[in-house]
C-alpha positions as CSV (number, residue, x, y, z in Angstrom):
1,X,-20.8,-65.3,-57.0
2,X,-18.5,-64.0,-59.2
3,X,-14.4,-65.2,-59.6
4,X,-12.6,-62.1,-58.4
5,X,-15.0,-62.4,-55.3
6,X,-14.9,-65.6,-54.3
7,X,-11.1,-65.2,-54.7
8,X,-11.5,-62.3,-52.3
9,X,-13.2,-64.2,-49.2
10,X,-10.8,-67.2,-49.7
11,X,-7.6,-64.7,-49.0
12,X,-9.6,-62.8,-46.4
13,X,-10.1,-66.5,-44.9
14,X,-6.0,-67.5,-45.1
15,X,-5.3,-64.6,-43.0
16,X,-7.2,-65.3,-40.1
17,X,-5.7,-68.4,-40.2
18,X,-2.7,-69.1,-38.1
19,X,0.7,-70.4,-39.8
20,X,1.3,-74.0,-39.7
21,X,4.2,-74.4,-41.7
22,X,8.0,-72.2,-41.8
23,X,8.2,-70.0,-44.8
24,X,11.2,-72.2,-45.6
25,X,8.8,-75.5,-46.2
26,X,6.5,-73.4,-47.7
27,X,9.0,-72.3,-50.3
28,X,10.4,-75.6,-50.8
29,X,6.9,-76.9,-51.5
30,X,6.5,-74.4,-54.0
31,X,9.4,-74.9,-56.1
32,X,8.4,-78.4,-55.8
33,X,5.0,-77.6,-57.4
34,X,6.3,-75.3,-60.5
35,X,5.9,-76.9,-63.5
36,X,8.9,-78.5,-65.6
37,X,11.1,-77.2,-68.1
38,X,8.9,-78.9,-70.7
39,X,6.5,-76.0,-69.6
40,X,3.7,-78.6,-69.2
41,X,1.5,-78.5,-65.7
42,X,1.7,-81.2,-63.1
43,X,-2.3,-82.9,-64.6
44,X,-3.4,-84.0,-60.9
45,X,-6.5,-82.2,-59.7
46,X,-5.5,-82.0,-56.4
47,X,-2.1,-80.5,-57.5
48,X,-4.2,-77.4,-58.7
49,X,-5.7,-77.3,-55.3
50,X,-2.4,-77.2,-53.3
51,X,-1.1,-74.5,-55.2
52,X,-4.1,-72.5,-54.7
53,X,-3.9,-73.2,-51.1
54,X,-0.2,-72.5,-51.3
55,X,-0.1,-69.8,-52.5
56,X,-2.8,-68.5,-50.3
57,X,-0.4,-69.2,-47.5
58,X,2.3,-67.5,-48.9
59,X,0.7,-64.1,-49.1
60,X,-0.7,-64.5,-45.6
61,X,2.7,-65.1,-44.3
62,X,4.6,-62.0,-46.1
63,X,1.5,-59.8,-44.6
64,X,2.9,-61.2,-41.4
65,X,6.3,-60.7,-41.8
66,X,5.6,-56.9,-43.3
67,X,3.8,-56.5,-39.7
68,X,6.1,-57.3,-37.7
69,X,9.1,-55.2,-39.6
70,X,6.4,-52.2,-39.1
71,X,6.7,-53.4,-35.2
72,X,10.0,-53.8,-34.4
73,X,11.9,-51.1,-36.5
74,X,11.5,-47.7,-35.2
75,X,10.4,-45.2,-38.5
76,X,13.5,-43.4,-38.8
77,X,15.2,-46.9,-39.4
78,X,12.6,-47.8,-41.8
79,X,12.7,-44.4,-43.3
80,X,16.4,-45.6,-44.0
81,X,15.3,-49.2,-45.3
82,X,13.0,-47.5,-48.0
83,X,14.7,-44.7,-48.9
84,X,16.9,-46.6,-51.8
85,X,13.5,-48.8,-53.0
86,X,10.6,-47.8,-52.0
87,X,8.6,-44.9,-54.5
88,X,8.4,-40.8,-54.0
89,X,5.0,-40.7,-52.3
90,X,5.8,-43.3,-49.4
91,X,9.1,-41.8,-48.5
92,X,7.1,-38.5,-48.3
93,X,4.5,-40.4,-46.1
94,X,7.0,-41.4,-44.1
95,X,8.9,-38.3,-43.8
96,X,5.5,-37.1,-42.4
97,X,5.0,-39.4,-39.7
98,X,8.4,-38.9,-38.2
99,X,7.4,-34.9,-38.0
100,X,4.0,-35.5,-36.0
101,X,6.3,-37.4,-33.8
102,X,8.7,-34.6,-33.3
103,X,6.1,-32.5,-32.6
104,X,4.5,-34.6,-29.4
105,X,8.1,-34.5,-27.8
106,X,8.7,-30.9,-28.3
107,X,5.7,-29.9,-26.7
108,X,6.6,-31.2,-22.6
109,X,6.5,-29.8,-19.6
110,X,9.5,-28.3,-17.9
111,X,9.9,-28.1,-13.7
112,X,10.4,-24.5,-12.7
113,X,13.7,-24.2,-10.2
114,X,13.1,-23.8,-7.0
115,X,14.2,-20.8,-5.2
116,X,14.7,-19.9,-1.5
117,X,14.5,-16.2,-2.2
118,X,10.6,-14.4,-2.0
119,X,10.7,-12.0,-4.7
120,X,7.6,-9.5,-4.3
121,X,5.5,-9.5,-7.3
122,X,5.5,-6.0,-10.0
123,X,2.4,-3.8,-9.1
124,X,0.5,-1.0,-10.3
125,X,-0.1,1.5,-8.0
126,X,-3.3,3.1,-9.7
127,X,-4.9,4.6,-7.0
128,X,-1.6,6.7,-5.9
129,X,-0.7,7.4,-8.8
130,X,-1.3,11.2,-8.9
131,X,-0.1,12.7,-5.8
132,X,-0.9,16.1,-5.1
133,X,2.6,16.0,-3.1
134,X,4.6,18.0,-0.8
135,X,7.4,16.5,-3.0
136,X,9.4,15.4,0.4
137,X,12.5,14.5,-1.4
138,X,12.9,18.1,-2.8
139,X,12.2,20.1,0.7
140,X,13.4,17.9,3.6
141,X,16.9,17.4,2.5
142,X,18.5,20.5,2.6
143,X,21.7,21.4,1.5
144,X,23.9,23.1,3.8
145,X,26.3,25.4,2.0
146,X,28.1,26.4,5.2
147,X,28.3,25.0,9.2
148,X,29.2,26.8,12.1
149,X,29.2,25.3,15.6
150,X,26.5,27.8,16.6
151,X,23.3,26.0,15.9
152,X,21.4,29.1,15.1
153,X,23.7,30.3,12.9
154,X,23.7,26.9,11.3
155,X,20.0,27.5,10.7
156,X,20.4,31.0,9.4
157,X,23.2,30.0,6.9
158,X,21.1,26.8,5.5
159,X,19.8,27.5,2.3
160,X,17.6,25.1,-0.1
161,X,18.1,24.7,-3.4
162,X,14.7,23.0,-3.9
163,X,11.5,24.3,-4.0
164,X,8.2,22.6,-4.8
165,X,7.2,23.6,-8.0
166,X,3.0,23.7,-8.4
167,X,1.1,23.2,-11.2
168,X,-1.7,25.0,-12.5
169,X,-3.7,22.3,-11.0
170,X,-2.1,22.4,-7.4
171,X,-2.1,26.2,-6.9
172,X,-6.1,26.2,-8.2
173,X,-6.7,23.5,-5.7
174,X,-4.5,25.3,-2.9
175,X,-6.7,28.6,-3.8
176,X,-9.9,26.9,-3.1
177,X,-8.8,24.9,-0.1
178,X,-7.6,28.6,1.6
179,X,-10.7,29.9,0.7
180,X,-12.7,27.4,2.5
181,X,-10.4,27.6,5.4
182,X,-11.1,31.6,5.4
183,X,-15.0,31.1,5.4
184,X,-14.9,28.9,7.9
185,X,-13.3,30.8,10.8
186,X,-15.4,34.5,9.3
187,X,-18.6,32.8,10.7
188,X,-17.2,30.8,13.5
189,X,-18.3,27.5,11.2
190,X,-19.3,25.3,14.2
191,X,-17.9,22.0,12.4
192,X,-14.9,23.8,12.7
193,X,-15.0,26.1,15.8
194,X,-16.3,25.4,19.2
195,X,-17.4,28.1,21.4
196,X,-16.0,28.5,24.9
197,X,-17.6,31.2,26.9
198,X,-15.9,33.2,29.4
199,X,-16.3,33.1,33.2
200,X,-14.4,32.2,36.5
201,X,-13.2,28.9,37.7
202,X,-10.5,27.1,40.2
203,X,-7.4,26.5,38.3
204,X,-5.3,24.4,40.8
205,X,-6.7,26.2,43.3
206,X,-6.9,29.6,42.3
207,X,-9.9,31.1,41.3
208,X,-8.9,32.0,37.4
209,X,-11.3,34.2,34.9
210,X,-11.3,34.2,31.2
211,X,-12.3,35.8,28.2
212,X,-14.8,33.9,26.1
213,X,-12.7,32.2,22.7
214,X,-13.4,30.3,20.0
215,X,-11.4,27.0,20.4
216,X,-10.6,24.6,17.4
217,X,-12.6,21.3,17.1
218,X,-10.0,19.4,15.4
219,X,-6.3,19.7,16.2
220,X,-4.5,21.4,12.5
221,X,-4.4,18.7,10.0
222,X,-1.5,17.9,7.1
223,X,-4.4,19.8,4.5
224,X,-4.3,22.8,6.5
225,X,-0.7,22.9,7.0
226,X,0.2,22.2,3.9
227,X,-2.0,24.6,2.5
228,X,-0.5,27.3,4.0
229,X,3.1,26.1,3.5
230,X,1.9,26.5,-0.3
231,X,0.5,29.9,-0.5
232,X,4.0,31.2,1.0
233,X,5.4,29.7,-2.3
234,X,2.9,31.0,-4.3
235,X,3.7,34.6,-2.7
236,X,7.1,33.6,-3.1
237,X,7.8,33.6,1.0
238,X,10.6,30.9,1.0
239,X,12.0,32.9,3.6
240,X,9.3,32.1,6.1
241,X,8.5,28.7,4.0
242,X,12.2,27.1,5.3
243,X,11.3,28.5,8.6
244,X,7.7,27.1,8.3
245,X,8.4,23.5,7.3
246,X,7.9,20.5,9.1
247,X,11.3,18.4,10.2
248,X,9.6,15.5,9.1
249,X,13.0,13.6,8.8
250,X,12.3,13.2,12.9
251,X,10.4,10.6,12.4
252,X,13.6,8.4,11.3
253,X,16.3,10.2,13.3
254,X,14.0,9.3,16.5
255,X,12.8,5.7,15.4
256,X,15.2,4.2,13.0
257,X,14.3,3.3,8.8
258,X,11.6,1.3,9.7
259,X,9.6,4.8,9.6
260,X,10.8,5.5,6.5
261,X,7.3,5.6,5.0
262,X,6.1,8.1,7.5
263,X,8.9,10.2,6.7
264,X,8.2,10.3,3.0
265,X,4.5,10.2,2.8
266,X,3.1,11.5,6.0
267,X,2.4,15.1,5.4
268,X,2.5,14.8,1.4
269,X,0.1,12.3,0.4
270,X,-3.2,12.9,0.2
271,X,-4.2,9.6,2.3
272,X,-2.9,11.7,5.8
273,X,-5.1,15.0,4.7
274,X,-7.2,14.8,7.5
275,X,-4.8,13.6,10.4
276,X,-2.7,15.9,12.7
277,X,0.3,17.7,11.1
278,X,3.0,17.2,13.6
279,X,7.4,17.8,13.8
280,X,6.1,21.5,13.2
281,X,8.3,23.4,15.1
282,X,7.0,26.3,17.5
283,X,8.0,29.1,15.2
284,X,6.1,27.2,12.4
285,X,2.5,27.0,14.3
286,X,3.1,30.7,15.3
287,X,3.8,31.7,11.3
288,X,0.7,29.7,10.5
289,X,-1.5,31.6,12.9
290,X,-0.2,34.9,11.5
291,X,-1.0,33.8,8.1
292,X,-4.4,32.3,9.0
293,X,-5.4,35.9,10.7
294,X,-4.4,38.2,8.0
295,X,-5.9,35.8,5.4
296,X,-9.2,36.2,6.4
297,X,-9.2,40.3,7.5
298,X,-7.7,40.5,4.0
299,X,-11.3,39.2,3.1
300,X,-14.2,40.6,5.2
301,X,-14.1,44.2,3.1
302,X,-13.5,46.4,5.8
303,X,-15.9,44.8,7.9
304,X,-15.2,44.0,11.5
305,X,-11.5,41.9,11.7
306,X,-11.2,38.8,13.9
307,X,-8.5,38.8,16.9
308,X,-5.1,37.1,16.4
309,X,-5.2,33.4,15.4
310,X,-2.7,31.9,18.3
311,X,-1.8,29.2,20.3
312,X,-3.9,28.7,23.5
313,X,-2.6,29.4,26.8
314,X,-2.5,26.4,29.3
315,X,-5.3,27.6,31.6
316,X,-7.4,28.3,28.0
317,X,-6.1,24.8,27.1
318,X,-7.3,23.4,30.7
319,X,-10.9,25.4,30.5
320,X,-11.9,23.6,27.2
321,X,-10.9,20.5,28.2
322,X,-12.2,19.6,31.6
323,X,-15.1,22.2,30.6
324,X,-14.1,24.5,33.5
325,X,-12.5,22.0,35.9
326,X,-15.8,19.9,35.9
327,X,-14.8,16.6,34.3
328,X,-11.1,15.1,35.3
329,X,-9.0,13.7,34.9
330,X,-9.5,12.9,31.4
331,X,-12.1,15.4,28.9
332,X,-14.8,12.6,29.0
333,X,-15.3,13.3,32.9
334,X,-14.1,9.7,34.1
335,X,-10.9,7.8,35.4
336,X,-10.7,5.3,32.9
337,X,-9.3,4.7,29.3
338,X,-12.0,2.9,28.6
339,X,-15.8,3.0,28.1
340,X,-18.6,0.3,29.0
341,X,-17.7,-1.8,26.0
342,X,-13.8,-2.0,27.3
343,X,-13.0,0.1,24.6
344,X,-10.0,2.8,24.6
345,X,-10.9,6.2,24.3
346,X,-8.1,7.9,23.3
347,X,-5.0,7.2,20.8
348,X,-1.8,6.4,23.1
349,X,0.9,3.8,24.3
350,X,-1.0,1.5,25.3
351,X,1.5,-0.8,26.6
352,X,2.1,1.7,29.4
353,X,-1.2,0.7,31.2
354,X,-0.8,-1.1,34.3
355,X,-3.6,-3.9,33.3
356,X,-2.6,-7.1,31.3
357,X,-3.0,-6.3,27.5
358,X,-2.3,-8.3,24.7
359,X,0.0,-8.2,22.1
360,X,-2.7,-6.5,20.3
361,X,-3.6,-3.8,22.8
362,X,0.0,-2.7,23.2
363,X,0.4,-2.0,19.8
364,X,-3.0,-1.4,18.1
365,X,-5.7,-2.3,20.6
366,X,-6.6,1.3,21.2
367,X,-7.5,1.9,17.6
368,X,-4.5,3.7,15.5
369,X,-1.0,2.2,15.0
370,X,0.6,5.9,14.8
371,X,-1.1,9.0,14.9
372,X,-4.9,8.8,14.1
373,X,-7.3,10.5,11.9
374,X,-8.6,13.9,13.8
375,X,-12.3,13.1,15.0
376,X,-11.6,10.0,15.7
377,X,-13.0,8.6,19.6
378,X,-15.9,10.9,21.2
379,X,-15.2,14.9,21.7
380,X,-16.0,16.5,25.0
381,X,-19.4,18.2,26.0
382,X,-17.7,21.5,24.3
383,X,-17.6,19.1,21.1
384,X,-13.5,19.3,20.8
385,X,-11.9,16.3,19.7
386,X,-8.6,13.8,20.9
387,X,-8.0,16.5,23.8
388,X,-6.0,13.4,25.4
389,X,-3.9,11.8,23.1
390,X,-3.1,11.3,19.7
391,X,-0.5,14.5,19.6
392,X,0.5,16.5,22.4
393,X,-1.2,20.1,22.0
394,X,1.5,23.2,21.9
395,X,0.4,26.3,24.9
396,X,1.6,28.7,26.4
397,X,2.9,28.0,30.4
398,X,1.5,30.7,33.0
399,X,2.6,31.1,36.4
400,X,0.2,33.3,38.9
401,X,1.6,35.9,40.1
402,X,-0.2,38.5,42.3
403,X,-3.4,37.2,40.9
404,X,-2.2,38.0,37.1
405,X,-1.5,34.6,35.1
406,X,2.2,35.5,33.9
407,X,4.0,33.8,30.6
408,X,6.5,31.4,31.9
409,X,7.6,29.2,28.8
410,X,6.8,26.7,26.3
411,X,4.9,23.3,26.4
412,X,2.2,21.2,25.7
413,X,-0.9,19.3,27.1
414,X,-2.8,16.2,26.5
415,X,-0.1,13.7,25.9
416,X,0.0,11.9,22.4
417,X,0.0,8.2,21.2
418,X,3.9,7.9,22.3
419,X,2.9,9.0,25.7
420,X,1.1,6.7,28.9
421,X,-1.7,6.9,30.7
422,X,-0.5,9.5,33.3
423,X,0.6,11.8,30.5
424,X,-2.7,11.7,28.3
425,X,-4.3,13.4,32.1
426,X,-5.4,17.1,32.0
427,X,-3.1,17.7,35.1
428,X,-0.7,15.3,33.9
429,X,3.0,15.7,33.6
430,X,4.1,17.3,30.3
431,X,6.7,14.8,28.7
432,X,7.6,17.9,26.1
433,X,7.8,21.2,28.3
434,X,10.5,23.3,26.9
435,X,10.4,21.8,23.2
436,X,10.0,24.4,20.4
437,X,11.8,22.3,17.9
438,X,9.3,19.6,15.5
439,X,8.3,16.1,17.3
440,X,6.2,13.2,16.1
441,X,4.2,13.6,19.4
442,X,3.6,17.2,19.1
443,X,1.2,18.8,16.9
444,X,-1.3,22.0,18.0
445,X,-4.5,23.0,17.7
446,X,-5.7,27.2,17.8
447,X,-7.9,29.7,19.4
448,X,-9.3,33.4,19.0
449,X,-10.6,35.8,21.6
450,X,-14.5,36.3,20.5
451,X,-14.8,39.8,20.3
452,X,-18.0,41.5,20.8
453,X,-19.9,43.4,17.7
């Protein structure tokens, strides 16, 4: 074993090695020890010994005393302490340390204030983004450049300043919708066009005959509507257009800004294509059949025309429905709402029934919140659907005199899903006889006299 090693394991051995004496006895001891001025060592054998041992100690007990500074001062105070005596590289190693430390406190977690207030979250609306749209805000808001007491002359002396402008897009897609529209009544489509064949029944009591008609499956949806409302712009009709328009603001004037949506979205987006186009006012359904019967004799070539597109009369109206007075009071031949699996069958005020509903039957429990899609529930043995309920259908009122059914007035039939029970009847009271002007509740639905080839 070599010197510098064994020198090694004895200092490795004095540190382990707790201290037994003060650094004050230790020094004393020391100075004790030093040889004289006469520069001659002390010649004892065990003094050589103690000083090795001393001085073993000492360096023990300054590790010690370096360990505890290193405890007890924080580093920017010992940053300080060195900074005048220690050398360049362990100022900069201490420099370092204290940025690590920065670091772990400037990275923490901070509590979020709580708030009281619900704040909806931001989002996309992809899938109605592209609306193929009526453009509400443009057409239902008129501006009226002049008033007069008179409420027709108020009408006649309303102009609009805005007009739905189409693209290329919407008029090519208008174009194609009319033209599917036209087919569809040429050849009496049977999706679209029910047959009712004439004959002799008891109306109320009086034995009533008919011509044979073609009767509309579905009541006149927003697409169809809307469609024709178009291709008056496109012919540049805004004359009959402002006429032609529906009043959908109704829907807030009669229920408050909770229908706010409906107002702006029900005929214009896409989503209500297929349900029943409604605050159309009488003149409006007359201008559409008009423009639905010269559409399609403007495309059969000179071939055999079609009768007049119209409103149905309210013994027509009454023939379809009960099919000729054989199934009352409701079109699916029975007195109840409902069928065997306590289900509604039609689209109406539910809360008007006289048994003990839910919460959820008096607003929803008969299937549709408002109006409901056209088709919807099971159509009659003449295959015509939501002939009760869902919106009252516009006829014409006849009176018998002499035998000869005589026009009386205006109304409708079938209540709608604002109306009760007794309304949604075939010979139920009409809750809108006399109206002409747009209502939620009222929508129509048309028929043509079949003519023989």
């Amino acid at each position: 074993m070599n010197k510098q090693t064994h020198i090694d394991q004895l200092f490795q051995k004095a540190k382990t090695q707790p201290v037994a004496i003060s650094f004050e006895t230790t020094k004393n001891e020391f100075l004790k020890r030093l040889p004289t001025n006469s520069g001659k060592p002390n010649s004892t054998g065990n003094s050589a010994l103690f000083n090795l041992k001393n001085l073993t100690i000492m360096f023990a007990t300054v590790g010690i005393i370096s360990s505890m500074i290193f405890l007890f001062y924080s580093p920017n105070e010992l940053a300080t302490s060195l900074e005048k005596n220690q050398p360049k590289k362990v100022k900069q190693e201490v420099e370092t340390m204290n940025s690590r430390e920065e670091i772990q406190f400037v990275i923490k977690e901070e509590e979020v204030p709580k708030s009281t207030k619900f704040v909806w979250p931001v989002m996309e609306t992809k899938s109605i983004e592209k609306i193929h749209s009526f453009r509400p805000k443009e057409i239902f808001f008129p501006i009226v450049l002049k008033k007069a007491d008179n409420h027709e002359k108020k009408l006649a002396s309303t102009e609009y300043k805005y007009y739905p402008k189409l693209t290329p897009e919407e008029i090519a897609n208008n174009h194609k919708q009319k033209k599917k529209m036209v087919k569809a009544l040429s050849k009496y489509d049977k999706k679209f066009y029910s047959y009712i064949p004439a004959g002799s029944f008891d109306y109320k009591g009086t034995l009533i005959s008919t011509q044979a008609f073609f009767m509309q499956v579905n009541e006149v949806t927003n697409l169809e509507y809307r469609t024709f409302l178009f291709d008056l712009l496109i012919q540049g009709k805004k004359t009959e257009f402002d006429l032609a328009k529906p009043a959908q603001e109704n829907w807030t004037l009669l229920f408050g800004d909770d229908m706010q949506p409906m107002q702006d979205q029900y005929f214009s987006h896409e989503a209500f294509n297929e349900y029943p186009v409604c605050n159309v006012s009488r003149a409006g359904a007359e201008l559409y059949c008009k423009w639905l019967t010269e559409s399609v004799n403007a495309s059969s070539n000179n071939e055999i025309k079609i009768n007049d597109v119209r409103i149905p009369t309210r013994v027509e109206w009454y023939k379809a429905a009960s099919i000729e007075g054989k199934q009352l009071p409701f079109p699916w031949g029975t007195a109840s709402l409902k069928n065997e699996s306590n289900c509604y069958l039609a689209n109406f005020d539910a809360k008007t029934t006289k048994t003990e509903a839910t919460q959820l039957d008096t607003i929803s429990g008969d299937g549709a919140l408002i109006t409901a899609k056209t088709g919807t529930y099971n159509p009659n043995d003449y295959g015509l659907y939501n002939l009760s309920g869902n919106v009252a259908e516009m006829v014409y009122n006849e009176q018998n005199v002499d035998g000869k059914m005589i026009w009386v007035g205006f109304g409708t039939a079938g209540g709608s899903w604002l109306n009760s029970e007794a309304e949604l009847k075939i010979n139920g009271p009409d809750p809108y006889n006399g109206v002409v002007e747009g209502h939620p509740g009222i929508g129509f639905r048309v028929v043509i006299t079949h003519l023989k080839k």
